[in-house]
C-alpha positions as CSV (number, residue, x, y, z in Angstrom):
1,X,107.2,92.6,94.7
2,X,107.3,96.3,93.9
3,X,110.8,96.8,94.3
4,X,111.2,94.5,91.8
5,X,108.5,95.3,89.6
6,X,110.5,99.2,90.2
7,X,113.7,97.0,88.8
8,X,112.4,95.8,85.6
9,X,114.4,97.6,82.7
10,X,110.7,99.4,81.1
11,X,108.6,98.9,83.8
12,X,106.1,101.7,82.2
13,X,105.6,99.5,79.5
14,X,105.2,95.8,80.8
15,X,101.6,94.6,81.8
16,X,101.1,92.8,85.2
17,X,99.1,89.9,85.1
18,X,97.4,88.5,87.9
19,X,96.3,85.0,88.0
20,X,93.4,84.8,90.9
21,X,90.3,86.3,91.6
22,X,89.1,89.5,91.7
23,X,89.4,90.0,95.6
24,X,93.1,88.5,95.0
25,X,94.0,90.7,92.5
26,X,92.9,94.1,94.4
27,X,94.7,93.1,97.6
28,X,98.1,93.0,95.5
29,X,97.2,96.2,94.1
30,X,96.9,97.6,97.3
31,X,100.1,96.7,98.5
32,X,101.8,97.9,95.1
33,X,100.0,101.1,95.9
34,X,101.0,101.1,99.1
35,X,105.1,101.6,97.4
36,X,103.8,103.6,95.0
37,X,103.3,101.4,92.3
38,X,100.6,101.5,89.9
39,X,101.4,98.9,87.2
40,X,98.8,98.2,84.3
41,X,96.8,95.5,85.7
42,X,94.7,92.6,83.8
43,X,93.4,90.1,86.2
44,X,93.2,86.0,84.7
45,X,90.6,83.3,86.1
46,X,92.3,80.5,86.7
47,X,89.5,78.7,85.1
48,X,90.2,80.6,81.2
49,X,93.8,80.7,82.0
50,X,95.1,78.5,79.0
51,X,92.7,80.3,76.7
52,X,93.1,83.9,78.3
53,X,97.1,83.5,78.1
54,X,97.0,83.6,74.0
55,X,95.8,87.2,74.0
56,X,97.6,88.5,77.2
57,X,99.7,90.7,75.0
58,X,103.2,92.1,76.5
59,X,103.5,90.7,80.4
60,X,106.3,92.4,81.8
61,X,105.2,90.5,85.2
62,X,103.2,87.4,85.6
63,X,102.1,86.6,89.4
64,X,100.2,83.5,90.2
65,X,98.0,84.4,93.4
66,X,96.0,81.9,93.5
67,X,96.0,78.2,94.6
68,X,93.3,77.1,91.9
69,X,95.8,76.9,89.3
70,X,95.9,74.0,87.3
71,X,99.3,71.7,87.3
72,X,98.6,71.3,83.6
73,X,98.5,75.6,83.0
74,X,101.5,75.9,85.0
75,X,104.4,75.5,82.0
76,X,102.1,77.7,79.4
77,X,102.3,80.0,82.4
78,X,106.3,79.8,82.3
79,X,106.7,79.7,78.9
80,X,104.6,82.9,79.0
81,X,107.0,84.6,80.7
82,X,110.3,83.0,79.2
83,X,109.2,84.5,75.8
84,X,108.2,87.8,77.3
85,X,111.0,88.0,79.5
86,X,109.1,88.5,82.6
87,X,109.2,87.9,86.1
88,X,107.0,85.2,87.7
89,X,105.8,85.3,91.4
90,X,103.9,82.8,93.7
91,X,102.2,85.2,96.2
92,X,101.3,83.0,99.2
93,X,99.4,85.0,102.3
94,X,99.9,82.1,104.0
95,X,103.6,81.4,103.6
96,X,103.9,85.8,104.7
97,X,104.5,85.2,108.3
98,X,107.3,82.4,107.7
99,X,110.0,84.6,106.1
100,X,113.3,83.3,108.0
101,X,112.0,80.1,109.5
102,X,111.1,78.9,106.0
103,X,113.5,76.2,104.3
104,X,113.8,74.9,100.9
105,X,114.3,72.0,99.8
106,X,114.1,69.5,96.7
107,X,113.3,65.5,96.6
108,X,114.3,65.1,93.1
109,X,112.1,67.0,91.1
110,X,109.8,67.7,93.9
111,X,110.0,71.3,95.7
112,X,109.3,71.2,99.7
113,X,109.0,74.0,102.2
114,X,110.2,72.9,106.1
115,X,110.4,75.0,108.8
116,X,113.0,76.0,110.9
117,X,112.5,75.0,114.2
118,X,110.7,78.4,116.8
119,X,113.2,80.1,118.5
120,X,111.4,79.9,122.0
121,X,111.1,76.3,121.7
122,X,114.6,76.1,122.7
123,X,115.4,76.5,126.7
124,X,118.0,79.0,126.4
125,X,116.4,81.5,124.2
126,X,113.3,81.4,126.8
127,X,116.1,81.5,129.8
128,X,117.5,85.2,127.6
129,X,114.0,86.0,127.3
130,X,113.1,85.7,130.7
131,X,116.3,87.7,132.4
132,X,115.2,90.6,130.1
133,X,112.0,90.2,131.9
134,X,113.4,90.4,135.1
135,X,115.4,93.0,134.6
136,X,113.0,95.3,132.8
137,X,110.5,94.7,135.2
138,X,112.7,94.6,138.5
139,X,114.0,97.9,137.3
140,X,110.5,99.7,137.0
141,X,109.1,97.9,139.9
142,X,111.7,99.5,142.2
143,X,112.6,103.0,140.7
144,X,109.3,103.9,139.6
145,X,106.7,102.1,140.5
146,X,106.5,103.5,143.6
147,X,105.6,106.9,142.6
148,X,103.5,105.8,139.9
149,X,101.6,103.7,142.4
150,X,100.6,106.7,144.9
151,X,99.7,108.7,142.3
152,X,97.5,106.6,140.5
153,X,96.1,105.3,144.2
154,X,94.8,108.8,144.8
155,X,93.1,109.4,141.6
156,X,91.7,106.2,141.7
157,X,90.3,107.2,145.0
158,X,89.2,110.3,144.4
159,X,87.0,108.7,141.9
160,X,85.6,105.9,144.1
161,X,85.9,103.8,147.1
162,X,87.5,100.1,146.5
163,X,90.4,99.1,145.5
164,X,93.2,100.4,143.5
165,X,93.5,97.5,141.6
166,X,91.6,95.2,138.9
167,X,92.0,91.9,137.7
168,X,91.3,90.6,134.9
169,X,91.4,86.0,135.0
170,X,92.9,85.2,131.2
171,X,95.2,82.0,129.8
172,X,99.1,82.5,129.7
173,X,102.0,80.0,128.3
174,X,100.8,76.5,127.9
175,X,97.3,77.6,128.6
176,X,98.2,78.3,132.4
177,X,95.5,80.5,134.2
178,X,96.6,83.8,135.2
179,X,95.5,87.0,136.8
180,X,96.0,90.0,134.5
181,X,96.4,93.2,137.3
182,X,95.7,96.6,136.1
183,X,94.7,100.0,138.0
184,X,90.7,100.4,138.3
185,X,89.9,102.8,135.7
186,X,86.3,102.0,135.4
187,X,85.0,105.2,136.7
188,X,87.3,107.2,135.0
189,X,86.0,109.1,131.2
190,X,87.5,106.9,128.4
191,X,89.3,110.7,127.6
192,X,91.6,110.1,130.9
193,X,95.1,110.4,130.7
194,X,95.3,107.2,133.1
195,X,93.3,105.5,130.8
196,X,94.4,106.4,126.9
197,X,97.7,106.8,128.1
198,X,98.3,103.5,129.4
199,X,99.5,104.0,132.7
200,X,96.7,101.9,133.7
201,X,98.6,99.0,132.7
202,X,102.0,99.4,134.1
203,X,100.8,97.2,137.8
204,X,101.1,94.2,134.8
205,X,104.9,94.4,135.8
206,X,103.9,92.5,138.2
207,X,102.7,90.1,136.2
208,X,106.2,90.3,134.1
209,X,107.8,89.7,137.2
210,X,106.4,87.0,138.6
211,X,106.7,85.2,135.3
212,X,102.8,84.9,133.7
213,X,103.8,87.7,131.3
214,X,106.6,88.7,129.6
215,X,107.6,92.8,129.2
216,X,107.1,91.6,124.9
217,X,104.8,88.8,124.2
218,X,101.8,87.8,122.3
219,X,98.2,89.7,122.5
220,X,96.7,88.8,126.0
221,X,93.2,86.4,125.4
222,X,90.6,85.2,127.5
223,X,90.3,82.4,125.9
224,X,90.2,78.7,127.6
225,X,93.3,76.4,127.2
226,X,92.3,74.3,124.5
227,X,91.0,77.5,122.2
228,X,94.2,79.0,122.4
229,X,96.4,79.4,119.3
230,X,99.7,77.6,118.8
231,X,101.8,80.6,119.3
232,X,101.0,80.2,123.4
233,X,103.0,76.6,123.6
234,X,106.4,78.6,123.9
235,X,105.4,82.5,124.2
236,X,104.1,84.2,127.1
237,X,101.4,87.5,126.3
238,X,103.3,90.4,126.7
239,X,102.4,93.9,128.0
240,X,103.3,95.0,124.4
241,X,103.6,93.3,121.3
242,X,103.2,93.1,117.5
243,X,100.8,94.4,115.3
244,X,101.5,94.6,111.9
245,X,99.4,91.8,110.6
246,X,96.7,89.7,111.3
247,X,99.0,86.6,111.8
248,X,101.8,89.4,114.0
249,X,101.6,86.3,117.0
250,X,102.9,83.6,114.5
251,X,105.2,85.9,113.1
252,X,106.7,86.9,116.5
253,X,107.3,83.5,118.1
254,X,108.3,82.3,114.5
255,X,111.0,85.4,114.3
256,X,111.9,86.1,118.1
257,X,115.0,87.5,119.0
258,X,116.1,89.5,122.2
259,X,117.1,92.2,119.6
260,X,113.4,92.2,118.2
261,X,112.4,92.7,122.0
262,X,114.1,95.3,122.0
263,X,113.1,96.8,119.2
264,X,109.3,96.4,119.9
265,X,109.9,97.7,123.1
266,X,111.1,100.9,121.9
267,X,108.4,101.3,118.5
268,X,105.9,101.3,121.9
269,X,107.3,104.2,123.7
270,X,107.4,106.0,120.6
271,X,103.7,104.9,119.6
272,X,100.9,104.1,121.9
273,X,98.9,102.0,119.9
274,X,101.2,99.1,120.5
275,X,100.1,99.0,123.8
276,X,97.7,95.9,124.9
């Protein structure tokens, strides 16, 4: 919406007019923000809209942000902005995580939204999926893990008697039980570099390996199998994944594509926090 709003031929002198809440109307202003945009703002109940739209003034850009609006307000709304020549917007949080996998279509005069059927819902795209898996993982596990493993064994030692390892019970694919192996890092200072690093997760190849994880997946829950969300019908949790938004699980099995592994894969190496 900013880009566009950036596109409107005087842009410094349109009004934006948001139909919502208060709440509604400062999370878009954040966003705009966010582009640098800083539009002049007047925020509309949908309860006083029919009244409120006589004296909105100039709109250069109507959006309609909230779901209250009245099916009778809805063509003062668009004749509003067919005699101001402005732009008119739905925003939709919900509708956010859909982008590709969202289809329109019409019944006659009647608008509907499908969606396209998940990528990993297909057997082929989970077959792709899983040779990356084993190839990522079967490279690490014999080229470096090795080395990784001594050192990390000797460390760990040095801190404490018991085992190198930790396990962690949690709910994969399909709600399938599985145990989550890490390097025991519990005496270790949270300052550790085996610890804020990461490296304590890098046994979870195993995991990858042996099929309970994939290498790019969803956030790892403990959850039981009924409580878990729909994302885990198809998609495995991942030693790394998505984290852009609150809904970055949907989004990800919604959106998957080996490239998009790939892609994640390599935003982690370059920044730690998208590290499980």
């Amino acid at each position: 919406m900013g880009l566009l709003y950036k596109g409107m031929r005087n842009p410094d002198k349109g009004l934006l007019i948001i139909v919502g809440t208060e709440e509604e109307a400062a999370g878009i202003q954040s966003e705009l923000g966010g582009q640098g945009v800083a539009p002049k703002i007047r925020v509309v109940s949908p309860d006083t809209l029919s009244d409120s739209l006589r004296e909105s003034g100039h709109a250069g850009v109507v959006c309609c942000a909230s779901s209250a609006v009245k099916q009778t307000d809805l063509p003062a709304l668009y004749r509003l902005c067919m005699e101001n020549n402005a732009e008119l917007f739905f925003c939709v949080p919900e509708l956010a995580v859909l982008q590709k996998n969202m289809r329109v279509g019409n019944v006659g005069f009647l608008p509907f939204l499908s969606l396209v059927d998940e990528p990993l819902s297909h057997w082929w795209n989970r077959g792709v999926k899983r040779l990356f898996d084993l190839l990522v993982s079967g490279v690490f596990l014999l080229l470096l893990f090795p080395l990784v493993y001594i050192v990390a064994a000797i460390s760990v030692k040095r801190r404490s008697a018991g085992p190198v390892f930790s396990f962690a019970r949690e709910s994969g694919r399909g709600g399938k039980r599985f145990d989550r192996v890490s390097f025991r890092t519990a005496d270790f200072p949270e300052g550790a570099f085996i610890r804020k690093s990461g490296v304590r997760l890098l046994p979870q190849f195993l995991n990858v390996f042996a099929g309970s994880m994939s290498v790019v997946g969803l956030h790892p829950t403990e959850g039981a199998a009924d409580s878990l969300p729909p994302a885990y019908t198809y998609a495995k949790p991942g030693m790394v994944s998505c984290r852009f938004c609150g809904n970055a699980d949907v989004w990800y099995t919604q959106n998957w594509s080996l490239w998009l592994d790939v892609k994640i894969l390599l935003r982690t190496l370059l920044n730690k926090n998208y590290i499980n």
